[in-house]
C-alpha positions in Angstrom: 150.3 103.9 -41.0 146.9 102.9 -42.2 143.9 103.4 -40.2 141.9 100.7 -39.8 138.3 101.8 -39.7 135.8 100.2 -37.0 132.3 99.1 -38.6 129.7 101.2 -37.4 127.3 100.0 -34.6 123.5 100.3 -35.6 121.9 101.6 -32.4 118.9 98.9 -31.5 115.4 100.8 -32.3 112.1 99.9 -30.3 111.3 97.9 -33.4 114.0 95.6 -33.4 113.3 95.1 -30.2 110.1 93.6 -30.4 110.1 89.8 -29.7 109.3 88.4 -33.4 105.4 87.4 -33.4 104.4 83.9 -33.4 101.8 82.8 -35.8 100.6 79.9 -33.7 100.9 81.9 -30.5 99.5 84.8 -31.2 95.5 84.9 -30.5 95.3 88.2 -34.1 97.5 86.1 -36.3 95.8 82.6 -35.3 92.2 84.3 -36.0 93.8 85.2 -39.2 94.6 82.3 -40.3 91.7 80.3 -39.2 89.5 83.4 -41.2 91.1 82.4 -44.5 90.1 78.4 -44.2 86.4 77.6 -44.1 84.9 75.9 -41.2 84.5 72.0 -40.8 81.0 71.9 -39.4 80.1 68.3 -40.9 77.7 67.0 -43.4 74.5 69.2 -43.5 71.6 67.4 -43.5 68.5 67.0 -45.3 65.7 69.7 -44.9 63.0 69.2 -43.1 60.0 67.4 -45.0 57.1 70.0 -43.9 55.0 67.5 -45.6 55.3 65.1 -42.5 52.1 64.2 -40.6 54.2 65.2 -37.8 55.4 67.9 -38.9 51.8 69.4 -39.6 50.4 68.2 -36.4 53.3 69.8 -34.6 52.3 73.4 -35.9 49.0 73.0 -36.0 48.8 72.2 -32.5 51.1 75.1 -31.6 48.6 77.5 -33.7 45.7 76.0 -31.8 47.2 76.9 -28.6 48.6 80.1 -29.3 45.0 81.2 -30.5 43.4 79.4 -27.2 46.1 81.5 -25.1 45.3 84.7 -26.8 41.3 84.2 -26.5 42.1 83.6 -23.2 43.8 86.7 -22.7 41.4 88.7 -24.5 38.2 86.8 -22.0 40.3 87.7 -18.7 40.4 91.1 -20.2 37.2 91.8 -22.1 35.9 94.5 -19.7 38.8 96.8 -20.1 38.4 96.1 -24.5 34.5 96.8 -23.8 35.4 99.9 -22.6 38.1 101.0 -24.7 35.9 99.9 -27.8 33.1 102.3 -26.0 35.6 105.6 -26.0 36.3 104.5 -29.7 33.2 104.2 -30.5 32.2 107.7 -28.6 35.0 109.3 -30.0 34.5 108.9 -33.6 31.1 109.6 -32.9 31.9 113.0 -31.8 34.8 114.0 -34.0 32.3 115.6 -36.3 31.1 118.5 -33.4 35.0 118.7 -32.5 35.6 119.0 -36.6 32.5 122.0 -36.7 34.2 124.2 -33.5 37.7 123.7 -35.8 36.4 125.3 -38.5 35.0 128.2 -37.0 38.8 128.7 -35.9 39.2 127.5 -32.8 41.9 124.5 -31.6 41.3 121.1 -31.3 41.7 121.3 -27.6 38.8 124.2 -27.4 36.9 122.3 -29.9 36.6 119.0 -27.6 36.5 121.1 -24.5 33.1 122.5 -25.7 31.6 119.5 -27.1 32.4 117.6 -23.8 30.9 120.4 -22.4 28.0 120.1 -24.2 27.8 116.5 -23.7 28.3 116.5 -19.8 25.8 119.3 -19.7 22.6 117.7 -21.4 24.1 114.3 -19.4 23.5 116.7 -15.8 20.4 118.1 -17.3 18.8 114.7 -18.1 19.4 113.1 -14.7 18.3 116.4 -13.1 15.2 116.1 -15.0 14.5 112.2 -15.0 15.9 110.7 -11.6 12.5 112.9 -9.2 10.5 110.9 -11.6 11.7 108.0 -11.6 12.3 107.9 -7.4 8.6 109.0 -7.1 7.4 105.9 -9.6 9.8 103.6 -7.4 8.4 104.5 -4.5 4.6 104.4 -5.4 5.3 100.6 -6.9 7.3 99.8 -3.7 4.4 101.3 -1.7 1.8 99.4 -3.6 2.9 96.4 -4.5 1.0 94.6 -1.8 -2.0 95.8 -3.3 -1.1 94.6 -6.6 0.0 91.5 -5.4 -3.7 91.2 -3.9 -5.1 91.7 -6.8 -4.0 88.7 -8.7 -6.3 86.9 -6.9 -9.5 88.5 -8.5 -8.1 86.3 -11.5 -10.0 83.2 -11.2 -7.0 81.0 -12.6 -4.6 82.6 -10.3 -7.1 82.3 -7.4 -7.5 78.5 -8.3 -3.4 78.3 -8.4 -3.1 80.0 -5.2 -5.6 77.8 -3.3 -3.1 74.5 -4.1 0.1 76.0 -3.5 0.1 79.1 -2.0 2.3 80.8 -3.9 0.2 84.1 -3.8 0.1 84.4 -0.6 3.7 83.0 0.0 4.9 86.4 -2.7 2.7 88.8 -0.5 4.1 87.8 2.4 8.3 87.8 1.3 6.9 91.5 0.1 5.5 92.5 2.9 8.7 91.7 5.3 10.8 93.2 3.3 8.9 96.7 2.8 8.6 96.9 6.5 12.5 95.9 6.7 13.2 98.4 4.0 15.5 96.1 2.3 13.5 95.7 -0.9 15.4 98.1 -3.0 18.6 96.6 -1.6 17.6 93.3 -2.1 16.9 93.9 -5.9 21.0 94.5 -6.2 22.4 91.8 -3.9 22.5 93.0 -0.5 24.3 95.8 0.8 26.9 94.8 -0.6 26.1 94.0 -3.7 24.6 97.8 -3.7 28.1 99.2 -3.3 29.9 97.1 -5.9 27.7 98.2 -8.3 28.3 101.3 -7.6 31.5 101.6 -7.4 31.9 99.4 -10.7 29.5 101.5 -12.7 30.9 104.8 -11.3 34.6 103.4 -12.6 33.1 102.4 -15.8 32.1 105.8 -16.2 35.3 107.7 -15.5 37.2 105.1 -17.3 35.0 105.8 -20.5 35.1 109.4 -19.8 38.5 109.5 -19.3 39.4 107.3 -22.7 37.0 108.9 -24.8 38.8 112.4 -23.9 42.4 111.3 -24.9 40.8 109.2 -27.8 38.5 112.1 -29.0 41.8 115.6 -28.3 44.7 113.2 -29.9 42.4 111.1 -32.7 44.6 112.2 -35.1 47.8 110.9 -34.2 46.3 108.4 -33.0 45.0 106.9 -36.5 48.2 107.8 -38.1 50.6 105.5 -35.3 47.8 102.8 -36.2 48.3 103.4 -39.6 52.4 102.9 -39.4 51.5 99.1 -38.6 50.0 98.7 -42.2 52.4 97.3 -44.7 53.5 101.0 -46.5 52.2 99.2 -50.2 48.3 99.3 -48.5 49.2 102.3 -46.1 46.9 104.8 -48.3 44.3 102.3 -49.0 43.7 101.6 -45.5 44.0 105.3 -44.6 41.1 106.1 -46.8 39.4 103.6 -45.8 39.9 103.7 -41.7 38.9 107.7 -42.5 35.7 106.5 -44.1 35.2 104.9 -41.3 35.5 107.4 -38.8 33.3 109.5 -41.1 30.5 106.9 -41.1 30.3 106.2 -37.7 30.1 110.1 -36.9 27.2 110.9 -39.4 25.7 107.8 -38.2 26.0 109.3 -34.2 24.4 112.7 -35.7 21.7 111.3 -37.3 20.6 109.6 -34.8 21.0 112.8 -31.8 18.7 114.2 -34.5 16.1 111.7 -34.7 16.4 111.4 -31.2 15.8 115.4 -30.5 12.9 115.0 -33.2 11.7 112.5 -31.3 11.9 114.2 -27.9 10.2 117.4 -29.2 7.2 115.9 -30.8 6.7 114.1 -27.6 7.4 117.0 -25.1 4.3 118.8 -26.9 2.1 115.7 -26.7 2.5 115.8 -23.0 2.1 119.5 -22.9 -1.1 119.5 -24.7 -2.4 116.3 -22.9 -1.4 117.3 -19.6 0.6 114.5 -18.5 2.5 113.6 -15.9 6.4 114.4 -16.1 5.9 115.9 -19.6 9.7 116.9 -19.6 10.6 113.7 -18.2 9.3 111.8 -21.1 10.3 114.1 -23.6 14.1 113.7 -22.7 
């Protein structure tokens, strides 16, 4: 008796599984097909004729006020640029000293140390030496000014003046009050308030310029060569050299004159000297 042989049963696999995928249903296949067919966005049009008066007088009104908003900018702002110009300006003027201390061996940081030394020294030495002076002159003028006032009218055209309106005697007067008041000197500056904000504004201007000219003056290198990334890299060495000439200028130009200027001084210290005069030092600084 034959056997009869039973077909073998294929065991279902995680494949077969798998529902079968639908092209329209599935979001892969869909993008797939959508890829392979370009896109129906329409006619395009024509370009825009940038020869149109209205097209010019669109941009050129957006340039005007784009330049009026950045002037603007720059006006609100145009202390804080003074200033930082000022620390440029001081900067490169120093670099030279800062350069000499370098090549004696010693770091940029020791080098701007001792020049800003240097600098804040004669700075303490000058005001040491001019401000007795000049409080001594401000008084006397305050003190006399009365007197001086009076005087005017030995002048027979003044005198004439001053006999139809007054104005002489109107001058002494305003003086005179404010001398015994002792509010003069504050007077000159706006009141007592006006005393202190011009203090405290000049005494921030010079910290600020101090403080600028210090980071300016210790990182000047980097600094010019971040500046000199924004150049486009075909000009990059031209306007290396020539920003570096630059620097160079303005420092021989700050040198020469310190030197005319301690020339200058000199000779005029020893013509005090000889002639005797008052605050000889005074005038020579």
């Amino acid at each position: 008796m034959a056997l009869i042989k039973r077909p073998k049963l294929k065991t279902p696999t995680l494949k077969s599984l798998r529902p079968a995928l639908d092209p329209i249903l599935n979001p892969v296949l869909r993008r797939g097909r959508k890829s392979s067919q370009p896109d129906d966005f329409g006619t395009q049009g024509q370009p825009i004729d940038r020869s149109h008066p209205f097209y010019f007088g669109f941009i050129a009104t957006a340039g005007v006020l784009t330049c009026l908003t950045f002037f603007k900018a720059l006006g609100s702002a145009s202390q804080v640029f003074v200033l930082i110009i000022i620390s440029l300006f001081f900067a490169a003027g120093l670099n030279p000293a800062v350069l000499f201390f370098q090549r004696r061996g010693l770091t940029r940081g020791l080098s701007v140390a001792s020049v800003v030394s240097v600098v804040l020294l004669f700075v303490a030495l000058f005001l040491w030496i001019a401000i007795p002076p000049i409080i001594d002159q401000v008084n006397s003028l305050i003190s006399n000014a009365p007197q001086l006032i009076g005087n005017l009218k030995n002048n027979s055209v003044i005198a004439s003046l001053n006999e139809h309106y007054a104005f002489i005697d109107t001058l002494q007067k305003k003086v005179d009050e404010n001398i015994q008041n002792g509010q003069i000197a504050i007077g000159a500056f706006g009141g007592v308030i006006g005393v202190g904000k011009a203090f405290i504004s000049g005494t921030f201007a010079f910290l600020t310029i101090l403080v600028l000219t210090l980071y300016f003056l210790s990182s000047l290198p980097k600094v010019t060569q971040i500046a000199y990334r924004f150049a486009p890299a075909s000009r990059r060495e031209r306007i290396s050299k020539i920003s570096d000439a630059i620097i160079g200028r303005i420092g021989a130009f700050v040198g020469g004159q310190v030197s005319v200027s301690a020339i200058a001084g000199i000779v005029m210290l020893i013509v005090a000297l000889v002639l005797k005069l008052d605050y000889s030092f005074a005038l020579g600084l």
